[in-house]
Backbone bond lengths (Angstrom), bond angles and torsions (degrees), N, CA, C in turn:
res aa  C-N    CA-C-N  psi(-1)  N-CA   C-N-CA  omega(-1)  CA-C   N-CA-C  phi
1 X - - - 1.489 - - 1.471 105.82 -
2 X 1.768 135.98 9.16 1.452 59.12 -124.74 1.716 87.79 -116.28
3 X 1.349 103.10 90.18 2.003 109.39 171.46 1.602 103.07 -45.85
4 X 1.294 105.11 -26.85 1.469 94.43 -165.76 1.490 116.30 -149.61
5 X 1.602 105.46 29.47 1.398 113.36 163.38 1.901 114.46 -103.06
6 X 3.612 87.57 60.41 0.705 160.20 130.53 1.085 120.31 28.29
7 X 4.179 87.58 145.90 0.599 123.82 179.76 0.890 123.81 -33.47
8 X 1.010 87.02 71.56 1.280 75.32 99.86 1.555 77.64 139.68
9 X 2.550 113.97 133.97 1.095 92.78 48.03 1.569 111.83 -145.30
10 X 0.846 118.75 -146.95 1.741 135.29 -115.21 2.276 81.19 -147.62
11 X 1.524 100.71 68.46 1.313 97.47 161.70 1.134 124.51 -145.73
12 X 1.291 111.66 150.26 1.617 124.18 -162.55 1.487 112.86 -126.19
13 X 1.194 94.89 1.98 1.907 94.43 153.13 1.709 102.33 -167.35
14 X 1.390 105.03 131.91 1.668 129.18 -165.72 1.840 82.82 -84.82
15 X 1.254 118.98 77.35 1.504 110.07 -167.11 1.787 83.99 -110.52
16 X 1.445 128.25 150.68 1.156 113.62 141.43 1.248 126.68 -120.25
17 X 1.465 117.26 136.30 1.630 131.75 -152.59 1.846 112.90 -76.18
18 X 1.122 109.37 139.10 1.756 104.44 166.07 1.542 82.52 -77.19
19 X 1.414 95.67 168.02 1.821 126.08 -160.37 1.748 77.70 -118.99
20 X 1.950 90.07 105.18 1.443 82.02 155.17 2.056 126.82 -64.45
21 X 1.468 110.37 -168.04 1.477 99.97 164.39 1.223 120.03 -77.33
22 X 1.403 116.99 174.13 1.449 126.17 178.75 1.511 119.66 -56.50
23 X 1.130 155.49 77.73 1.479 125.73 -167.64 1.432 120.32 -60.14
24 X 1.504 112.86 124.96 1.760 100.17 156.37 1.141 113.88 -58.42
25 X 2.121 91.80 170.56 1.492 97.62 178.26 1.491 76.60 112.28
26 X 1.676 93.74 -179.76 1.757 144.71 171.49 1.287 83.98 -63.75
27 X 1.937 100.42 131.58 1.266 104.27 155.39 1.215 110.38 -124.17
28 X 1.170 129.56 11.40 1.968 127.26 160.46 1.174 91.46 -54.28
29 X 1.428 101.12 -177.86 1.779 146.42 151.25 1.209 103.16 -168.72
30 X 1.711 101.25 -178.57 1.483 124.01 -175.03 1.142 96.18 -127.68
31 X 1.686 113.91 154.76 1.153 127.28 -179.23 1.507 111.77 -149.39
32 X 1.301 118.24 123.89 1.878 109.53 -163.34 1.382 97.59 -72.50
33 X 1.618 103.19 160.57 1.666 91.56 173.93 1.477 94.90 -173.57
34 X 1.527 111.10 112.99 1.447 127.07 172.11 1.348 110.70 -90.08
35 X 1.059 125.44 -12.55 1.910 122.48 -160.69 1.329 108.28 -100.22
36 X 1.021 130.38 25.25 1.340 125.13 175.13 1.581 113.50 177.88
37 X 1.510 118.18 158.14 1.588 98.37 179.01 1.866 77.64 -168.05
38 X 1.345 109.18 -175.52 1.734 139.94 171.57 1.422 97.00 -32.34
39 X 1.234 132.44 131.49 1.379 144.07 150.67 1.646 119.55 77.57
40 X 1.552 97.09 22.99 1.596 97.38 -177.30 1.705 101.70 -86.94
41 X 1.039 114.62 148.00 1.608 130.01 -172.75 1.283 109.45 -149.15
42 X 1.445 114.70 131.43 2.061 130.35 -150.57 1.641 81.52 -134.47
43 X 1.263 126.88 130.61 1.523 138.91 156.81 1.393 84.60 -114.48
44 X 2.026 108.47 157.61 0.768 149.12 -163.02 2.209 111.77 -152.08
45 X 0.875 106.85 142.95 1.384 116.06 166.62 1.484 102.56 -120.71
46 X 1.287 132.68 149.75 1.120 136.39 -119.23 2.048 98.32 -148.18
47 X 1.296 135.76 37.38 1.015 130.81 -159.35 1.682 134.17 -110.68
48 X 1.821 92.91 143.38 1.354 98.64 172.99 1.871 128.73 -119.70
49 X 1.549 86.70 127.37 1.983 84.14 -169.36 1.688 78.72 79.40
50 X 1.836 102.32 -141.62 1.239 120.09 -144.64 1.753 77.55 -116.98
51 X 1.609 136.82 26.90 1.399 102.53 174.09 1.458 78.43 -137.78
52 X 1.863 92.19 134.42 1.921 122.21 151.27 1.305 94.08 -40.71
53 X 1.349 106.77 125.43 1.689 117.81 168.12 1.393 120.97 -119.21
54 X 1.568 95.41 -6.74 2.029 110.97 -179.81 1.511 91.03 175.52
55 X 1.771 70.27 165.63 1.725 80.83 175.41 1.666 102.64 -125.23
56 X 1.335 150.93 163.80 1.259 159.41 125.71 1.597 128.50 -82.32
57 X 1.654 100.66 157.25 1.773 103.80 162.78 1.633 80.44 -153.39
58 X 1.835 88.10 156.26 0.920 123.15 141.42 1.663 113.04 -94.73
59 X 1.288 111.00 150.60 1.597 114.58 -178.28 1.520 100.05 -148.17
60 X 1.834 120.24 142.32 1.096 125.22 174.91 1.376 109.91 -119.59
61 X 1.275 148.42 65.56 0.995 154.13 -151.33 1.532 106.18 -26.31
62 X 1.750 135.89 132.38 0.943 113.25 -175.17 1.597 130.28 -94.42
63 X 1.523 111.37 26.30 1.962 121.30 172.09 1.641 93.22 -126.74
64 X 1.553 111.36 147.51 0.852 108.77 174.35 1.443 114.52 -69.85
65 X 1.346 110.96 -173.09 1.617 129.41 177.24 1.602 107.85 -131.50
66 X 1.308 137.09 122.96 1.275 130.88 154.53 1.207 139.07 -83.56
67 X 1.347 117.03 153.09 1.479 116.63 -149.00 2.351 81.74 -146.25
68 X 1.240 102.91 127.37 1.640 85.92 166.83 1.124 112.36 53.93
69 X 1.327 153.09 41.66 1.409 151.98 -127.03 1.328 107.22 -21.84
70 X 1.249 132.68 65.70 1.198 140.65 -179.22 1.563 102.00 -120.90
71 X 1.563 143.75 154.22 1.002 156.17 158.27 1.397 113.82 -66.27
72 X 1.942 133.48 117.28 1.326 111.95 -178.44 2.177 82.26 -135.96
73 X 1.578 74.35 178.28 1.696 97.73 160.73 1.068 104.28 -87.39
74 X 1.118 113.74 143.30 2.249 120.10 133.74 1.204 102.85 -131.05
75 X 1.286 78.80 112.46 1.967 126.56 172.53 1.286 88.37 -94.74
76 X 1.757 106.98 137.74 1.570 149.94 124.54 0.932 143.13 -82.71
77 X 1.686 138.99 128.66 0.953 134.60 -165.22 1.872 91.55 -138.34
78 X 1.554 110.39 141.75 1.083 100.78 169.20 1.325 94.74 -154.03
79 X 1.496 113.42 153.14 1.938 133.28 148.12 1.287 124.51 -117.63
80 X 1.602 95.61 136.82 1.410 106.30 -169.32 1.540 102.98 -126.59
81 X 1.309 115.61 103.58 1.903 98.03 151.09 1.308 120.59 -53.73
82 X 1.367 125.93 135.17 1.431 145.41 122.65 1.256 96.59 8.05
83 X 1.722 109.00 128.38 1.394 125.28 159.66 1.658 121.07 -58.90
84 X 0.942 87.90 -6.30 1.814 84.35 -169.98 1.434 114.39 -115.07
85 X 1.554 119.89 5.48 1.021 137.51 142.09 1.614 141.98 -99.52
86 X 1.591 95.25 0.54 1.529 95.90 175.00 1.289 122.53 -84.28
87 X 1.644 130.77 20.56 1.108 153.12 152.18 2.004 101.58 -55.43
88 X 1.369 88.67 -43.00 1.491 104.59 -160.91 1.873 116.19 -94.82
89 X 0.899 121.36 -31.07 1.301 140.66 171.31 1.393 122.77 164.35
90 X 1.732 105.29 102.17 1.694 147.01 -172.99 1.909 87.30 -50.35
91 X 0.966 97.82 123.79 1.753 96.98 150.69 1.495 100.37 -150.85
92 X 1.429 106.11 133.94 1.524 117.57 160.77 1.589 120.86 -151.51
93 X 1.339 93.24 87.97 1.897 108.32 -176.89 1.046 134.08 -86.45
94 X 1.271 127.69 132.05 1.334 113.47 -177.67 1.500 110.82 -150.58
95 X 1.954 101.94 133.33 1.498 108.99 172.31 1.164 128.80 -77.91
96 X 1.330 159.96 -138.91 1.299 144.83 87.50 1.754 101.33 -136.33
97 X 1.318 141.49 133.04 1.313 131.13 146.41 1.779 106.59 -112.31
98 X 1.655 83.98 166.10 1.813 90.03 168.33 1.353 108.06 -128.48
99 X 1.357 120.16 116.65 1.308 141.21 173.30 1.582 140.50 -61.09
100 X 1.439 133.09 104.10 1.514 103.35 -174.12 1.547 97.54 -67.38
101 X 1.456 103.59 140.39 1.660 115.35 155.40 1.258 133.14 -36.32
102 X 1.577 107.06 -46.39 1.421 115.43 -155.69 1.566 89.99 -107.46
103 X 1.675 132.09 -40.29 1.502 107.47 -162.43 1.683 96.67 -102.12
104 X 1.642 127.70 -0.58 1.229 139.05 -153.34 1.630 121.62 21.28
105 X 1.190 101.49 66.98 1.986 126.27 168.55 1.729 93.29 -118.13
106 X 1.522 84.39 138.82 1.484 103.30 163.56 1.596 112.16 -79.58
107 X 1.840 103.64 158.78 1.281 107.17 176.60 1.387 103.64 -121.53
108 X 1.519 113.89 -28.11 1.562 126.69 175.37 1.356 108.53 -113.63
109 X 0.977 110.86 163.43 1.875 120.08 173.50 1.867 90.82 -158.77
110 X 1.142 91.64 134.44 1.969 116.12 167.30 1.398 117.23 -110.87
111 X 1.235 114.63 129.63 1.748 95.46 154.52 1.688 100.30 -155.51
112 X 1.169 87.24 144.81 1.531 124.11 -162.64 1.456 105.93 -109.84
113 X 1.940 155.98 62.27 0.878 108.16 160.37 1.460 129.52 -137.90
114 X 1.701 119.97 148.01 0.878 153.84 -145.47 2.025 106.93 -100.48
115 X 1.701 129.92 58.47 0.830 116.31 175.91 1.783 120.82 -118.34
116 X 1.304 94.26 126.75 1.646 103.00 -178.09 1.417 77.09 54.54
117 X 1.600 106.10 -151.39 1.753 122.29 172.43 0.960 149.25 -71.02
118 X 2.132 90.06 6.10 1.788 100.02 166.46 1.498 104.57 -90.88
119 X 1.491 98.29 139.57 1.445 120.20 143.90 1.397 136.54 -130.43
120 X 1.685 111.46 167.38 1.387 106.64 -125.89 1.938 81.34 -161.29
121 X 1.081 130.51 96.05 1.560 127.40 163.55 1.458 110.36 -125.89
122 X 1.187 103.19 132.73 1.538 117.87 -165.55 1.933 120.65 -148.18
123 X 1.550 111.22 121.76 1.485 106.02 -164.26 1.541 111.97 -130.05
124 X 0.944 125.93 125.99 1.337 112.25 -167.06 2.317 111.87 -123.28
125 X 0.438 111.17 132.07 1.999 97.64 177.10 1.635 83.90 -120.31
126 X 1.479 110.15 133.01 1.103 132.83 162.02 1.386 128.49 -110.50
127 X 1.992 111.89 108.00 1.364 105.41 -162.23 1.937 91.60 -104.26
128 X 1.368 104.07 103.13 1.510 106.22 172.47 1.946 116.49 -61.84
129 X 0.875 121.02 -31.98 1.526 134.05 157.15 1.283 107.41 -16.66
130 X 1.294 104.74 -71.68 1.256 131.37 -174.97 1.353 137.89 -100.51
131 X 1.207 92.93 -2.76 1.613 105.14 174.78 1.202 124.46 66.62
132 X 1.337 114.24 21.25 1.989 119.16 -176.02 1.468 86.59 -121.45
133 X 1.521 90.64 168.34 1.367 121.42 172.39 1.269 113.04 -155.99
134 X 2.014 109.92 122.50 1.456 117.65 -163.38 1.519 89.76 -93.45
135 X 1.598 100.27 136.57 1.547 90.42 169.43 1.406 121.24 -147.25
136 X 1.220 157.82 -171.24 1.287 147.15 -178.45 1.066 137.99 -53.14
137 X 1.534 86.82 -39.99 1.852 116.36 170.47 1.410 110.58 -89.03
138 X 1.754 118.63 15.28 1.911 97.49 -170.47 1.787 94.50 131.97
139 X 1.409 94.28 -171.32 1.462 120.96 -164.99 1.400 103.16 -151.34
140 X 1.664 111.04 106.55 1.497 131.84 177.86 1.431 112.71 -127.55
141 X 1.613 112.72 173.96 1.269 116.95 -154.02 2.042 92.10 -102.07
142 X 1.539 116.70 146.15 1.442 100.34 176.22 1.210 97.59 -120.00
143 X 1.228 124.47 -177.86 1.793 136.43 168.92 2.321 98.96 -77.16
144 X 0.776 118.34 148.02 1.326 122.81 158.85 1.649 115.60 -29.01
145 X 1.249 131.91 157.59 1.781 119.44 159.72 1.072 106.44 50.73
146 X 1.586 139.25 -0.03 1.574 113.78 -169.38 1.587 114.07 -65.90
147 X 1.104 118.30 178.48 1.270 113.67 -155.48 1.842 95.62 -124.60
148 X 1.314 112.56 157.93 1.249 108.59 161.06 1.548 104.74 -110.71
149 X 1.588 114.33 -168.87 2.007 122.63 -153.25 1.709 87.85 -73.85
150 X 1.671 130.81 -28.96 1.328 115.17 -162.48 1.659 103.56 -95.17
151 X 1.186 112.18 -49.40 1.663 135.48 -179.16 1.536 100.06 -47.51
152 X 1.541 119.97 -48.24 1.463 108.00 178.24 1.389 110.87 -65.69
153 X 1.237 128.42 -38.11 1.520 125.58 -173.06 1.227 129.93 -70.15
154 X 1.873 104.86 -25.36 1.759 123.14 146.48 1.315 107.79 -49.58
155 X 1.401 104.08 -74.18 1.537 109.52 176.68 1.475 123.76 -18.84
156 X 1.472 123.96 -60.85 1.309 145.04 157.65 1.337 123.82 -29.55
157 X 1.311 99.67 -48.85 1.631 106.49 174.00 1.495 112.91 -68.56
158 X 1.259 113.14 -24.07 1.528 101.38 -163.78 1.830 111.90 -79.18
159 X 1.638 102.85 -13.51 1.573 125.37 165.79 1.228 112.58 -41.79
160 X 1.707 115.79 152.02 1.489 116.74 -179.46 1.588 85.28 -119.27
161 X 1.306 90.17 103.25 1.768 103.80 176.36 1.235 100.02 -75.07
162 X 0.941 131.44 -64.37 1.630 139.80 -154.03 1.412 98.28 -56.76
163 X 1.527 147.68 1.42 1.038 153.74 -162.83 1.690 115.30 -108.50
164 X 1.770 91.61 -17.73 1.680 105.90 -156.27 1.315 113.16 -108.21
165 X 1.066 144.80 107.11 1.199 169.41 165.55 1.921 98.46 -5.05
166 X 1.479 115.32 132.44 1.164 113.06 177.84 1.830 99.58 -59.55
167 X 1.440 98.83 144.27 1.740 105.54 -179.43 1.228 119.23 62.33
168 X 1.438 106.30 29.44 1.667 103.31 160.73 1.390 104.49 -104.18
169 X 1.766 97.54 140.33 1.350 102.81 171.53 1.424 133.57 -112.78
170 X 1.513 117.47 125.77 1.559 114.53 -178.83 1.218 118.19 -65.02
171 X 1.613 129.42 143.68 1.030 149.01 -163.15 2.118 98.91 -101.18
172 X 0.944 127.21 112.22 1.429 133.93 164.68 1.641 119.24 -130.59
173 X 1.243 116.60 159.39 1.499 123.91 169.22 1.955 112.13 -129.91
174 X 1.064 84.46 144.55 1.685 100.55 -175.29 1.168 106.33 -122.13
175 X 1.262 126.88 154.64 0.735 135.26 -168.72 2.208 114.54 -141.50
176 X 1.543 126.00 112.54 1.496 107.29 -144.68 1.816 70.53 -152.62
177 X 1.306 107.82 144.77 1.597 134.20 128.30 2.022 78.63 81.43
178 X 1.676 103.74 -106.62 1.715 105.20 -175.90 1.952 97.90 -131.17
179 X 1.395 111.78 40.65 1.365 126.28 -151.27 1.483 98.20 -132.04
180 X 1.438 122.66 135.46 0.627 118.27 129.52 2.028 138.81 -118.31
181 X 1.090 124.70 171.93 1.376 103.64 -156.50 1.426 104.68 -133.37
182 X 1.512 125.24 144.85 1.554 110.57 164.88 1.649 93.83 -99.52
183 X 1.632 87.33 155.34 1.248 125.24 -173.96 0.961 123.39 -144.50
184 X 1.740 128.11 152.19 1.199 124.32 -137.93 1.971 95.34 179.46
185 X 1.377 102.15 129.96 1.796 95.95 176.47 1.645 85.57 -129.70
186 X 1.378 92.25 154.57 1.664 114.65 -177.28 1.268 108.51 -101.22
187 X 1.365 137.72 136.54 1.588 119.20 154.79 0.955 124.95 -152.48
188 X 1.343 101.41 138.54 1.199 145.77 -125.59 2.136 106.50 -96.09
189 X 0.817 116.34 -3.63 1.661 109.87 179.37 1.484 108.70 131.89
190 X 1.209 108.23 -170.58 1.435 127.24 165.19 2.180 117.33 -94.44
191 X 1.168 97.37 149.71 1.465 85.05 159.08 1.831 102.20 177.93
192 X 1.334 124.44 139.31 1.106 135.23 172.66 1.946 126.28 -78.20
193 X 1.533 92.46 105.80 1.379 107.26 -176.11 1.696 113.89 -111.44
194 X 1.623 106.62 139.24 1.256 103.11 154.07 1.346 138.98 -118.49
195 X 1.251 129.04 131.83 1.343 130.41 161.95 1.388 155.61 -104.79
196 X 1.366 158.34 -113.67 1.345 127.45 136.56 1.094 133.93 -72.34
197 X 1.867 103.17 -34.01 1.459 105.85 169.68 1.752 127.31 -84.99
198 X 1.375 107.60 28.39 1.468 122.17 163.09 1.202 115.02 120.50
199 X 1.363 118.58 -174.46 1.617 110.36 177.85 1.813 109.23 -100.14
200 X 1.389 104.83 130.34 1.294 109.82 178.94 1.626 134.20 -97.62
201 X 1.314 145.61 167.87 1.425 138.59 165.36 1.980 89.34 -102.10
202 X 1.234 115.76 130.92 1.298 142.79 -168.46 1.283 106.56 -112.36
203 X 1.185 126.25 128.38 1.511 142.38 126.95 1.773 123.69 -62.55
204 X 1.294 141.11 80.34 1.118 171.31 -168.66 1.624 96.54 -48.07
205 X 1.644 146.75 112.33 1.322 148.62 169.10 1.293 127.65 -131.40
206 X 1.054 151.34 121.53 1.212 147.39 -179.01 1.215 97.82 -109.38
207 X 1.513 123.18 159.30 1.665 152.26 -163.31 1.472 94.02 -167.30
208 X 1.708 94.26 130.11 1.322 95.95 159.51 1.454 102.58 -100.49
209 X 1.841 111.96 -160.47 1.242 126.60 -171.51 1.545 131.94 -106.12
210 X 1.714 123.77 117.76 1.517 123.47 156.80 1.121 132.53 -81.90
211 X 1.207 127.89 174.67 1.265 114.94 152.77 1.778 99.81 -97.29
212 X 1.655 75.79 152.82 1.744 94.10 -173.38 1.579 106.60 115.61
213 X 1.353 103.17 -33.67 2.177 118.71 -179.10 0.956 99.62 -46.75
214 X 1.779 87.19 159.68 1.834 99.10 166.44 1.324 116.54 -87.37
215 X 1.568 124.48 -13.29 0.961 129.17 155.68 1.135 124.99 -88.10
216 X 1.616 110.29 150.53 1.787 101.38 178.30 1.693 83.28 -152.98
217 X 1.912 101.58 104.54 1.979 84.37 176.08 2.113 72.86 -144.55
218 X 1.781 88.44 -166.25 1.086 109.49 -162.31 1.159 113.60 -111.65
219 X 1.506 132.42 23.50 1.083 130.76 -169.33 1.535 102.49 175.89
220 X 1.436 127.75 -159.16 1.504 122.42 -150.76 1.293 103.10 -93.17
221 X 1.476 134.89 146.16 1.248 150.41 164.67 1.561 121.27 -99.16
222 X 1.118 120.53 145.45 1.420 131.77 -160.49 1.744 95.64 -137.37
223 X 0.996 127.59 131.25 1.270 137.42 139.63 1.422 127.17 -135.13
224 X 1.362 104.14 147.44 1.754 128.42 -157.06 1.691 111.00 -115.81
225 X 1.345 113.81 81.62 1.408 136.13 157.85 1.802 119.09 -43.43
226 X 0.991 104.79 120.22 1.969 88.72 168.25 1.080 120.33 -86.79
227 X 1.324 119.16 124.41 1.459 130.27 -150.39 1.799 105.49 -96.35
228 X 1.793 86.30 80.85 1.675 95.85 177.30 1.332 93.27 -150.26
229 X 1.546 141.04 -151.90 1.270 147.41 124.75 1.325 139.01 -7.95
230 X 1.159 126.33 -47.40 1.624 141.76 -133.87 1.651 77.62 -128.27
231 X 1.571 133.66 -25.83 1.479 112.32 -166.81 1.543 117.22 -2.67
232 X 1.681 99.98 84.50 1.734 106.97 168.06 1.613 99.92 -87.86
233 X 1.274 125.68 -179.11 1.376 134.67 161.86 1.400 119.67 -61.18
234 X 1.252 144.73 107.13 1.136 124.10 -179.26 1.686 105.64 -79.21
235 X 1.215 109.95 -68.08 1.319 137.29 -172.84 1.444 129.17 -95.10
236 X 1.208 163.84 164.38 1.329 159.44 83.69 1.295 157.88 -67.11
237 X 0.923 145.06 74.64 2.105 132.44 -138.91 1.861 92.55 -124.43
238 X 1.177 92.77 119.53 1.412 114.18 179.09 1.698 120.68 -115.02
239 X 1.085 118.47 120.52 1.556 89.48 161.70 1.694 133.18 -92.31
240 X 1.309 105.63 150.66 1.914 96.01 -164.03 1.313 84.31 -115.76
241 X 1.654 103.38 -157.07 1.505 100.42 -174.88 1.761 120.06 -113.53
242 X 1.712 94.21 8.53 1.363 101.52 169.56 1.579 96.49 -107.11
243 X 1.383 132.77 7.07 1.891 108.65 144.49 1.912 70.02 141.70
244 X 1.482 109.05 -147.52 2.017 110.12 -169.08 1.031 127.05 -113.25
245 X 1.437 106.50 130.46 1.279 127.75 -177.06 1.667 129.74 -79.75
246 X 1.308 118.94 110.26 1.658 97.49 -165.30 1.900 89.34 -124.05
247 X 1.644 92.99 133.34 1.689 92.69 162.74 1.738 111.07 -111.58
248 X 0.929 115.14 125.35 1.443 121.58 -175.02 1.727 111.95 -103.85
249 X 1.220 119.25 152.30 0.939 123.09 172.17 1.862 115.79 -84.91
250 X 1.450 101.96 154.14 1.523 97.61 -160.49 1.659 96.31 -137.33
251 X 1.150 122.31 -29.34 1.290 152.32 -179.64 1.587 152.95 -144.41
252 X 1.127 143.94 152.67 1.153 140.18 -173.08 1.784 111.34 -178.51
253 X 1.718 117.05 154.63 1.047 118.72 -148.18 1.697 103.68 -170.34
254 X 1.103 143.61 134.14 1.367 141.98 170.02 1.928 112.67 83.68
255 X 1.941 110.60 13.26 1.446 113.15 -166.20 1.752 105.36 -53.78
256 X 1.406 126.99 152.38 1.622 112.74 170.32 1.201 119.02 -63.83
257 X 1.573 108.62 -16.17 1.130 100.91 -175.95 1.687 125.61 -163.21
258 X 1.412 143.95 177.70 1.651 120.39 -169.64 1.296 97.14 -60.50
259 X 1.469 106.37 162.51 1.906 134.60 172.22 1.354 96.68 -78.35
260 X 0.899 156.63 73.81 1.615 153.82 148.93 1.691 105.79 -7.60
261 X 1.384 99.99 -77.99 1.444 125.14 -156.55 1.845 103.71 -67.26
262 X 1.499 119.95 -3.11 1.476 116.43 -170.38 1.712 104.73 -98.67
263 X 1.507 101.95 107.58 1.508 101.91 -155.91 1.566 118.76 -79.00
264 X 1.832 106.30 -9.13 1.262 118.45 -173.33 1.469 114.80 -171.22
């Protein structure tokens, strides 16, 4: 399945980075951010050909969580096949990070996943202070702000795409396993899509593939942003290696703010 066993991210070269040094000093920042806030929740239907094969959410829990006495998110992300295919191939995935609010860097990253007979558990605490990151596999050095596969795709949203020149590419770092990675999403235009939860005005992105992603296919990925504020996911179309994968949006609930870009 798995289009979205999940945007995001958004890279254009599988490079992995030397870890500059630590900088002294302040290691917060601020980062503006209209597209998302406390208690926003994104469902997804999950499909191949003409059959639901899973469903997804994003979830933003709606009280914060503290981290450093700092204010963060914890965001969820999960995929589920359809009961009536887990005869056929079991998937049950799950992300979790926790976000600062104000500079939006992760401090935690989770991953949970559960496919057919692969498994896959993975934990990371990220002390930006200090520039380490304790993780399942060990204790390595990271760049400042690096991002993990869910935190960059928040991150992303908080961008004023609509500002950016078709084929400009964003510059990001991830950080997965004892790796870190540059990263980078392309995007690609405007274009008007519909799905269950209505017809949208789109911001057009492609991401290629890491390991550690929410994607894992065999060929090019497309994802469809609504090209307002709130840039939630509209869409997804992936190719896998049993032919294309599309996750569509079906729902949504708790946005910070109106959908501009949802034309009907």
């Amino acid at each position: 399945m798995y289009a979205l066993a999940l945007p995001v991210v958004f890279l254009t070269a599988i490079t992995r980075l030397d870890t500059p040094p630590c900088p002294p000093g302040e290691w917060t920042r601020s980062v503006p951010n209209e597209a998302f806030g406390f208690g926003e929740r994104l469902e997804f239907d999950v499909k191949y050909r003409f059959i639901t094969a899973g469903t997804a959410f994003f979830q933003i829990a709606p009280q914060p969580v503290y981290r450093h006495g700092r204010s963060c998110y914890d965001i969820r992300f999960e995929v589920r096949s359809v009961p009536a295919l887990d005869w056929l191939y079991r998937v049950r995935d799950f992300y979790r990070t926790v976000v600062d609010v104000t500079g939006i860097f992760p401090y935690e990253f989770e991953q949970r996943l559960r496919e057919g007979n692969y498994r896959r558990d993975f934990t990371a605490r990220l002390d930006h202070a200090r520039c380490r990151a304790v993780t399942s596999e060990g204790e390595f050095p990271i760049p400042r702000h690096v991002h993990d596969i869910v935190s960059a795709f928040y991150y992303v949203r908080t961008l004023n795409l609509s500002a950016l020149p078709r084929d400009t590419v964003i510059r990001l770092r991830n950080y997965y396993g004892t790796k870190t990675y540059d990263l980078g999403v392309r995007v690609h235009g405007t274009q008007v899509v519909t799905v269950a939860a209505g017809t949208f005005r789109c911001i057009v992105v492609e991401p290629l593939v890491v390991e550690g992603g929410l994607f894992r296919s065999e060929g090019r990925i497309l994802i469809w942003l609504s090209d307002d504020d709130r840039k939630i996911p509209v869409k997804v179309a992936t190719k896998v290696l049993i032919g294309t994968i599309d996750a569509e949006l079906t729902g949504y609930s708790g946005l910070r703010g109106p959908l501009l870009a949802k034309l009907k």
